[in-house]
C-alpha positions, 0 to 999 in steps of 0.5 A: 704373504699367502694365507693357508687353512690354519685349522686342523685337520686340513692345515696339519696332518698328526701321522703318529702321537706317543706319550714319552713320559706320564708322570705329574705332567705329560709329554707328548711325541708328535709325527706331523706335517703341516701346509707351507705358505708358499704351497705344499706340505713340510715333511714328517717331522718329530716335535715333542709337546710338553702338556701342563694343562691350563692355569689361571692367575691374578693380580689383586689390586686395591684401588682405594689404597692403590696397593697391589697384592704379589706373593713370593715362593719357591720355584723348579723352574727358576732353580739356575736363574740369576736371582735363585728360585724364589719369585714375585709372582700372581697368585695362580693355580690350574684349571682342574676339571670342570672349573671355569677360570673365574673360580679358580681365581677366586680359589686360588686368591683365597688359598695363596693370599688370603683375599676375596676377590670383589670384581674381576677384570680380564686382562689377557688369555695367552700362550705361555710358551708354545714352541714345546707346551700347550699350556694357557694362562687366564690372567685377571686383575681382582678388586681386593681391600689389602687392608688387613693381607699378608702373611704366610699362606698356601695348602700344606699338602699341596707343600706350599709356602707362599708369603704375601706382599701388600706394596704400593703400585709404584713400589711394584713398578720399580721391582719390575724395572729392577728385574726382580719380577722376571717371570711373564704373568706378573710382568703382563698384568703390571704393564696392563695395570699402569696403562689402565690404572686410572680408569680402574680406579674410578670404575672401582671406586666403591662410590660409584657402585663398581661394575660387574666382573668381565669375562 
């Protein structure tokens, strides 16, 4: 396999950018050429790049009861999907200005399910989908106490309605076999918890003092 300059501007040449739509996001159209691998260049052409901006989200876990927090809420985006609308989901929420994604999973943890985040671990930062959109997910794993969690939360201008579930690790495993957890943040951050749970919880375990919060 040849390699080529992967970095902008030698690898890609942008010969114009409009905005085709600016409304609660905004999509951009791309005239563009970028290097081949076996040499030279692509000839213009048109791609339109769907900018979300970027979003953190969280799996709080109880390592003490082995209970992993999920919240379930109305989503556009699955308005046809078979199952309808309504997901099993992190808590999540975007990276405003200014904000480094630590704090905004500290927010969103207490706007979404009422918890307070004790530790963070990262787990993965990832493209979300980049054939058509920019956007990037943070995606942590939280140290919570669960005991007392659950309920409906969420910001009643922001129009939310956002119900909190506590279930026990393996009962979150089995909605994700069964397909009721089907989008990707939740599915990554559950299949890294199984392969990582154990040394979670002794790293978590309030006896031993916990360990601070990685980036």
């Amino acid at each position: 396999m040849k390699d080529i300059d992967r970095g902008t501007p030698e690898g890609v040449e942008i010969v114009e950018r409009e905005i085709a739509y600016s409304g609660f996001f905004r999509l951009y159209r791309y005239r563009l050429r970028h290097r081949l691998f076996k040499g030279g260049w692509t000839p213009v052409i048109t791609r339109e790049l769907f900018e979300r901006g970027n979003a953190v989200a969280v799996l709080p876990y109880d390592p003490v009861r082995d209970e992993v927090v999920l919240v379930e809420q109305f989503r556009i985006g699955a308005l046809e999907a078979e199952g309808g609308p309504w997901l099993i989901e992190c808590v999540a929420g975007m990276v405003e200005a200014g904000e480094n994604p630590q704090a905004v999973a500290h927010r969103e943890a207490r706007e979404e399910a009422g918890c307070r985040l004790m530790l963070l671990e990262l787990i993965a930062d990832y493209l979300v989908s980049p054939g058509g959109t920019s956007e990037r997910i943070t995606l942590y794993c939280g140290k919570v106490d669960a005991t007392y969690l659950g309920g409906i939360h969420g910001l009643a201008e922001e129009h939310e309605d956002i119900q909190v579930m506590v279930v026990p690790f393996r009962q979150a495993m089995a909605l994700l076999h069964q397909g009721r957890i089907n989008s990707a943040a939740p599915i990554i951050a559950l299949q890294w918890l199984a392969m990582n749970r154990e040394q979670l919880r002794r790293r978590w375990n309030p006896s031993d003092g916990g360990i601070e919060s990685r980036r």
